[in-house]
C-alpha positions in Angstrom: 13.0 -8.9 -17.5 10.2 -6.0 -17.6 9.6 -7.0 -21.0 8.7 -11.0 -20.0 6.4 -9.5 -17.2 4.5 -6.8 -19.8 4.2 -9.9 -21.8 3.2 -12.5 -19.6 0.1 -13.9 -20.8 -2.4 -14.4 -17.9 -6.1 -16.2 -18.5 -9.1 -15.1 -16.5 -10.9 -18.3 -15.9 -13.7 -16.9 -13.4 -14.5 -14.1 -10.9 -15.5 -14.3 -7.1 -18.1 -13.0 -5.3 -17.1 -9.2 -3.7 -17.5 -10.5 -0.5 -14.6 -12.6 -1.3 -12.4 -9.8 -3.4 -12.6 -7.4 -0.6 -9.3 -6.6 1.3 -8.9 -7.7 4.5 -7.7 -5.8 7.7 -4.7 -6.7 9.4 -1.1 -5.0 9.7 0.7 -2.5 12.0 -1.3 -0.8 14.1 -1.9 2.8 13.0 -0.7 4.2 16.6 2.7 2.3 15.7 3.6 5.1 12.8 4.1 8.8 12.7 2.0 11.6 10.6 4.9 10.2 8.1 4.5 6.7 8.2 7.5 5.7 10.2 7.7 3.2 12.7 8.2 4.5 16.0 9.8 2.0 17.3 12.1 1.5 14.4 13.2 5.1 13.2 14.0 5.0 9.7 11.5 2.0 8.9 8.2 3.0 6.8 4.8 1.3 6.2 2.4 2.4 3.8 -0.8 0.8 2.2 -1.5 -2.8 2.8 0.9 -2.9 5.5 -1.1 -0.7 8.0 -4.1 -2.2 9.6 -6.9 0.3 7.6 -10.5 -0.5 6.2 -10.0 0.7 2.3 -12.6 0.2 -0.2 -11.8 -2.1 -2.9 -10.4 -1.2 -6.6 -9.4 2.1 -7.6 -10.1 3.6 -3.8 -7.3 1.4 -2.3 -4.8 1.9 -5.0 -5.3 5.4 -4.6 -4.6 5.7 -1.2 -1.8 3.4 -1.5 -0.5 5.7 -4.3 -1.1 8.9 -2.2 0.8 7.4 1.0 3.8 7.2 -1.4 3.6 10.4 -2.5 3.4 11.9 0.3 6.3 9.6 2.3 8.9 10.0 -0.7 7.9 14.1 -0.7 8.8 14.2 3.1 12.1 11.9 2.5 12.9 14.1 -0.4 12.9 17.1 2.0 14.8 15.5 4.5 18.0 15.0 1.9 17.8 18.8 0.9 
C-alpha cells in the first residue's frame, strides 16, 4: 500500500493566493492540555499540532512545530513505560 501512495501521481493545476493557504485557528483550547499535551479532562488522551487552537506560520514553521510536539509527547510517554 505505501508503495501506491509514494507513487500516486498528483497534477498541480494552480496555486492560491497566501491569504488563502494560511492555516486557520480552531481546536482545543490550549488551557484544555497539560505541559504534555494531554487532555485534562480525558487522562490518557493527547492533542498535538493542528488539533490545538494555535496561530503557526505557514510551511516549514508549522510542520516543525507539529514535528517537535511529537517528539517531545512520545519522549515523555517513552519515560513513562521505563
Amino acid at each position: 500500500m505505501s508503495k501506491l501512495i509514494k507513487n500516486f501521481a498528483l497534477e498541480i493545476t494552480g496555486t492560491a493566493p497566501i491569504d488563502e493557504a494560511i492555516s486557520t485557528v480552531g481546536g482545543i483550547d490550549l488551557k484544555e492540555i497539560t505541559t504534555h499535551f494531554e487532555l485534562k479532562k480525558l487522562p490518557q488522551h493527547y492533542c498535538i499540532g493542528e488539533m490545538l487552537n494555535w496561530d503557526a506560520p505557514t510551511g516549514g514553521y508549522l510542520l516543525q512545530a507539529c514535528f517537535s510536539m511529537a517528539h517531545h509527547l512520545a519522549t515523555h510517554l517513552n519515560k513513562q513505560h521505563e
